[in-house]
C-alpha positions in Angstrom: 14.4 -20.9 4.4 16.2 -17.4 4.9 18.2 -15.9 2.7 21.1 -17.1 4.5 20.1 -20.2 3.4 20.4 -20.0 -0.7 23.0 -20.3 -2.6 24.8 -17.4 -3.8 24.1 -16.9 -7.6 26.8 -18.4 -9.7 29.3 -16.3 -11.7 32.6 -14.5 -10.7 35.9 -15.6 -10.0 37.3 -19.9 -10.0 39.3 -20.8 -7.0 42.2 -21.1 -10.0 41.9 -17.5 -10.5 43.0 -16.8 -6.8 45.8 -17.8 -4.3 45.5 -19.9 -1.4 45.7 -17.4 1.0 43.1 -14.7 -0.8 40.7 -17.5 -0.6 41.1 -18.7 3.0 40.7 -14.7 3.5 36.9 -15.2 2.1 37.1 -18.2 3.6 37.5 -17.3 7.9 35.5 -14.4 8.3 32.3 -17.2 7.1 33.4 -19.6 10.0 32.5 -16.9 12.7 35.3 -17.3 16.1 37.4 -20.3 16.7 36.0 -21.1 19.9 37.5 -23.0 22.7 40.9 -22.4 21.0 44.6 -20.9 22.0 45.3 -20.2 18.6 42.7 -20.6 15.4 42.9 -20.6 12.3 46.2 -19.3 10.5 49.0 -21.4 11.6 50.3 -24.8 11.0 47.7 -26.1 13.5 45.1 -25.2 15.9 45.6 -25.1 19.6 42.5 -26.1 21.9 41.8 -25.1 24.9 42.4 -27.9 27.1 39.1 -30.4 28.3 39.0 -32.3 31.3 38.7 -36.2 30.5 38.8 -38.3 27.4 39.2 -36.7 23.9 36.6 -37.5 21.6 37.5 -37.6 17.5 36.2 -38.6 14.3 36.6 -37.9 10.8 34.0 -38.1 7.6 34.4 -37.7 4.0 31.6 -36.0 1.3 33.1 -36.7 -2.3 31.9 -35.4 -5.2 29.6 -37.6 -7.5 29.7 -40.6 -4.9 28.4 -38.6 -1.9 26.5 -35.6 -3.7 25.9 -34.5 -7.0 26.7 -31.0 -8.5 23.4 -30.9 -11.2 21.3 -33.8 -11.3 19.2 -34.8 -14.5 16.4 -32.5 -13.2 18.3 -30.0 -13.4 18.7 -29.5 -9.0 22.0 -28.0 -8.2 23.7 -28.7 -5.1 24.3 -25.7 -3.5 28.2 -25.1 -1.5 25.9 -24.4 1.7 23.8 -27.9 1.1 27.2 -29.8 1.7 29.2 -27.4 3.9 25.9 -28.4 5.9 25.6 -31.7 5.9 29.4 -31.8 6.7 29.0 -30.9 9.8 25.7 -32.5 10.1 26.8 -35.9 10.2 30.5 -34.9 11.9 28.5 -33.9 14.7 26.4 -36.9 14.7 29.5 -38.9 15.1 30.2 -37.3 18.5 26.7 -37.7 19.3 26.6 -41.0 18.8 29.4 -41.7 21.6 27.0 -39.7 24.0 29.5 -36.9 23.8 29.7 -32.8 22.7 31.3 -31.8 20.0 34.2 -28.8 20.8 35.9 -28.5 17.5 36.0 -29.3 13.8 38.8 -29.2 11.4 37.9 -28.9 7.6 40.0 -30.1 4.3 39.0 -29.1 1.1 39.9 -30.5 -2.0 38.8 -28.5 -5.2 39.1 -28.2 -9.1 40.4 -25.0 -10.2 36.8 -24.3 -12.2 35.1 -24.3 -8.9 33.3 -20.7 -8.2 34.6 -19.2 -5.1 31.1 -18.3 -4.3 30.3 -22.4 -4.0 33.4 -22.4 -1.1 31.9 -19.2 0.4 28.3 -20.8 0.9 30.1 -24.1 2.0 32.2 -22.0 4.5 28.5 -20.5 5.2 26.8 -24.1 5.5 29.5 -25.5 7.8 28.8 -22.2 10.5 24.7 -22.4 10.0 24.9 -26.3 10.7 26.6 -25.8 14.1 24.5 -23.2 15.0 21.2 -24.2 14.3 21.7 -27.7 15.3 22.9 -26.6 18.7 26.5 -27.4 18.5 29.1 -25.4 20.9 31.8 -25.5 18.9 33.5 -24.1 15.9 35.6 -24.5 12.7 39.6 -24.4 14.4 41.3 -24.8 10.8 41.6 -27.0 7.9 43.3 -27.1 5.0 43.1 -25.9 1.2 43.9 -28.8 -2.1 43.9 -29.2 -5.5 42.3 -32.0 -7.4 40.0 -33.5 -10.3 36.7 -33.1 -8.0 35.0 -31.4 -5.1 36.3 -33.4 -2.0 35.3 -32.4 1.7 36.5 -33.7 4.6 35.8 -32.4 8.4 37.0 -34.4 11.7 35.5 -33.3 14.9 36.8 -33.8 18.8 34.6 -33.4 21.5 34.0 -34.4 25.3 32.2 -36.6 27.3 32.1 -34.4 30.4 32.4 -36.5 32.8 29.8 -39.5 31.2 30.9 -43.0 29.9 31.2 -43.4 26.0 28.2 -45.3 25.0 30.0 -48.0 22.6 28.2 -50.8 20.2 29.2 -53.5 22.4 27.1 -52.9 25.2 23.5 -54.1 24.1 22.0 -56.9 26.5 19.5 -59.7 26.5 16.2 -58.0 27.6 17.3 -54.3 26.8 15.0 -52.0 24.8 15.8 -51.2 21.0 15.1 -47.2 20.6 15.3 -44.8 18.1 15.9 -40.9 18.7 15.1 -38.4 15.5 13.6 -39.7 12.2 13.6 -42.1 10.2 13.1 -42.5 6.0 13.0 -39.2 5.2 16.7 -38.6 3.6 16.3 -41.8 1.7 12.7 -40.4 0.3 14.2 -37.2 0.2 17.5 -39.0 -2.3 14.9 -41.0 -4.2 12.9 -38.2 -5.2 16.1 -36.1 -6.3 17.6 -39.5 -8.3 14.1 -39.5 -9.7 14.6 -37.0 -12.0 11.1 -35.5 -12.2 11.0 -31.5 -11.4 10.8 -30.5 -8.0 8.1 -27.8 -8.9 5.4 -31.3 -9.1 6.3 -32.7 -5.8 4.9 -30.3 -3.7 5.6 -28.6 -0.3 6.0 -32.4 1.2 8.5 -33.1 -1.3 10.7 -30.2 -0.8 10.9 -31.0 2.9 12.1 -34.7 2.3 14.6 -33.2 -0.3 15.8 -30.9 2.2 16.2 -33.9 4.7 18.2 -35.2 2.2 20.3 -32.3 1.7 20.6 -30.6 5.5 20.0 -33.7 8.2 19.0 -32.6 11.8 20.9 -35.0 13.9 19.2 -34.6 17.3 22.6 -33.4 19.4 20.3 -33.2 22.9 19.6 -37.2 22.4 23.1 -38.8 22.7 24.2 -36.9 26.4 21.0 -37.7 27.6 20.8 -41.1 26.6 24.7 -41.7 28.2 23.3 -40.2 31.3 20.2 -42.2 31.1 22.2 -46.0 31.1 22.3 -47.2 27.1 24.2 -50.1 27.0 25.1 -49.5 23.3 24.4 -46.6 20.5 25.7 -45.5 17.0 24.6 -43.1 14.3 21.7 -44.0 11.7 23.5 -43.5 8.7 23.5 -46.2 7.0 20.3 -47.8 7.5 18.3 -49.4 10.7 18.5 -52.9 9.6 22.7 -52.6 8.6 23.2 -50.3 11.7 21.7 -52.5 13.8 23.3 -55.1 12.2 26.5 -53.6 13.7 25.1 -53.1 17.2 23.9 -56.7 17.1 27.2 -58.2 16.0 29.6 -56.0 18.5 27.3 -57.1 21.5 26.8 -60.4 20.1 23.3 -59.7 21.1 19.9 -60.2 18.4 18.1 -57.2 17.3 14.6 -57.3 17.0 12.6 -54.4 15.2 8.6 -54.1 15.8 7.3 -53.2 12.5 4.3 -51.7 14.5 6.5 -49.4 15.9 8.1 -48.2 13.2 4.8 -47.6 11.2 4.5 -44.0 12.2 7.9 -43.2 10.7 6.5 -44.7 7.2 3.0 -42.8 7.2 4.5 -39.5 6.2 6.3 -40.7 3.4 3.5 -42.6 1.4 3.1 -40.2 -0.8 6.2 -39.9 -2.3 6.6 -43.4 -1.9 3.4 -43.6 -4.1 4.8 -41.5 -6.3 7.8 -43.3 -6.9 6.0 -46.8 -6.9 7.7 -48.1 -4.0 7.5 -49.4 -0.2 8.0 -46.4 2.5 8.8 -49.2 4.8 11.9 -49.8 2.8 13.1 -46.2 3.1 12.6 -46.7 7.2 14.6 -49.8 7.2 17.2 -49.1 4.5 17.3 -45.5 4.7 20.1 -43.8 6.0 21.2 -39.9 6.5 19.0 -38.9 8.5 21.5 -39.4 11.2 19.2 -40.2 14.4 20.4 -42.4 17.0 19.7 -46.6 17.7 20.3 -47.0 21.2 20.0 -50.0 23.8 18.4 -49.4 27.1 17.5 -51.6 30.3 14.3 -52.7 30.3 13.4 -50.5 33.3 15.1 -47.2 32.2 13.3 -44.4 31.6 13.5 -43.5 27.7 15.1 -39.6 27.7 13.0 -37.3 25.6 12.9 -37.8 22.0 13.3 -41.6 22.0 10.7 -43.8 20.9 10.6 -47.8 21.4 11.0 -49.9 18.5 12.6 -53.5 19.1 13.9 -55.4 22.1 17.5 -57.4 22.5 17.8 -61.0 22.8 19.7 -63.7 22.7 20.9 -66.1 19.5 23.1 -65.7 17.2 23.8 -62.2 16.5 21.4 -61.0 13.5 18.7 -58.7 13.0 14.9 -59.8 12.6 11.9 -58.4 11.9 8.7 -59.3 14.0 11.1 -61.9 15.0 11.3 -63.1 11.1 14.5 -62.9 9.3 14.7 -59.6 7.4 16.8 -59.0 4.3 19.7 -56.6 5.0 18.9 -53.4 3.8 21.1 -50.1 4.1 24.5 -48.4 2.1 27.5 -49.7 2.4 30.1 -47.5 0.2 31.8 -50.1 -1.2 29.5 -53.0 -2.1 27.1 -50.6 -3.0 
């Protein structure tokens, strides 16, 4: 990582100490230019540049203690740039998913007056690093500033589909090709190990990566256009398991999913060591695991796959469920509220 990356040390001033508009001046210079916009940030609202065809949006939520933790029993603290990064991470994802490109994101943050300024600087830093490195062409256009009892950040995102056809989850087909684009288990390792509550320092250089997984997902941003252009009949965002996000694909299409567990072996392989380590099943981190935030996607049986994609189940028809090896799999995945 670069020093960009770390989080600045902790001490100085509490967002309490300040007023809203000193820390939104910390804040904007962070957030780099407002691009694509009329007017940025400043005003009552943003002004974007207008995009030919539909309008893209969606909205996520990180809260504090549900979605990340501030200091866990090991003593890992969650830096501001770990969820200003994963913020935009899975915003972007969203976009993604519909087979579009992001253009803007809009950012609410919701704070305790104890929080250090310098966690909302490296959040402000996360959010910019995210979108750059992930290959975004967009930017943070405004937000907003709030008080409250814990950290709470919230980003929507717009985007385009220049010119292609939302990719929806309705659109799976008897006979179509179940694929998968970016990874698959390695956030849920990555969570398990952190929850674990062993120091870091024993798991090793493996370790750290799943626990960066975890903290700063790579959606692959490439996969989603190409896969529009390529003819999916259906796709969504992995992040909330294969088996429950498939789940959903299956039931909008009223379709059956059914996952090769030969395929997915190669995701498992490089997570049996932690999963050792832990005394549990990689495969269950593949299937339940969310947050990595790669793509399930449907294609006819003839496409090409686009780059990136790897073949892991076929559509059928029946009642709409998902199976494993054409055997009935437990459901397996997060769901935020019977969870």
């Amino acid at each position: 990582m670069t020093d960009e990356s770390q989080p600045t040390a902790p001490g100085g001033p509490s967002v309490g100490g300040m007023s809203e508009g000193e820390l939104l001046a910390r804040i904007f210079p962070l957030l780099g230019d407002a691009r694509g916009t009329l007017v940025g940030p400043g005003d009552d609202a943003a002004v974007l540049a207008e995009t030919p065809g539909p309008v893209v949006l969606s909205v996520d939520t990180l809260v504090e203690d549900a979605d990340f933790r501030l200091v866990r029993s090991n003593g890992f603290t969650t830096s501001g740039y770990d969820v200003g990064w994963k913020s935009a991470a899975q915003n972007l994802s969203d976009i993604n998913a519909m087979g579009g490109t992001a253009t803007s994101l809009v950012v609410s943050l919701t704070l305790p007056p104890h929080t250090p300024v310098t966690w909302v600087e490296d959040c402000a830093r996360g959010l910019a690093a995210a979108i750059r490195e992930l290959g975004a062409v967009c930017s943070v256009v405004g937000g907003d500033l709030g008080r409250g009892a814990q950290i709470v950040v919230t980003a929507a995102v717009t985007g385009t589909l220049e010119g292609r056809q939302p990719v929806l989850r309705s659109g799976a087909q008897p006979g179509h090709v179940v694929a998968v684009a970016g990874t698959l288990g390695r956030a849920a390792a990555g969570l398990a190990l952190l929850e674990d509550g062993r120091p870091l320092a024993v798991l090793g250089a493996a370790g750290e990566e799943l626990v960066a997984a975890q903290l700063r997902p790579r959606p692959p941003l490439a996969a989603g256009p190409a896969a529009a252009s390529a003819g999916a009949g259906a796709m969504l965002d992995i992040s909330d398991g294969l088996v429950r996000d498939s789940g959903r694909i299956a039931t909008a299409s009223g379709v059956q999913l059914d996952l090769d567990p030969a395929a997915l072996l190669h995701y498992a392989e490089p997570l049996r060591a932690a999963a050792g380590l832990l005394g549990v099943d990689a495969m269950d981190w593949v299937l339940g695991g969310g947050e990595d935030h790669g793509l399930l996607a449907t294609f006819p049986r003839d496409a090409l796959l686009p780059p990136g994609f790897t073949a892991v189940g076929s559509v059928g028809l029946g009642t709409p469920r998902v199976t494993l090896a054409s055997q009935a799999t437990a459901l397996r995945g997060w769901d935020h509220f019977a969870d």
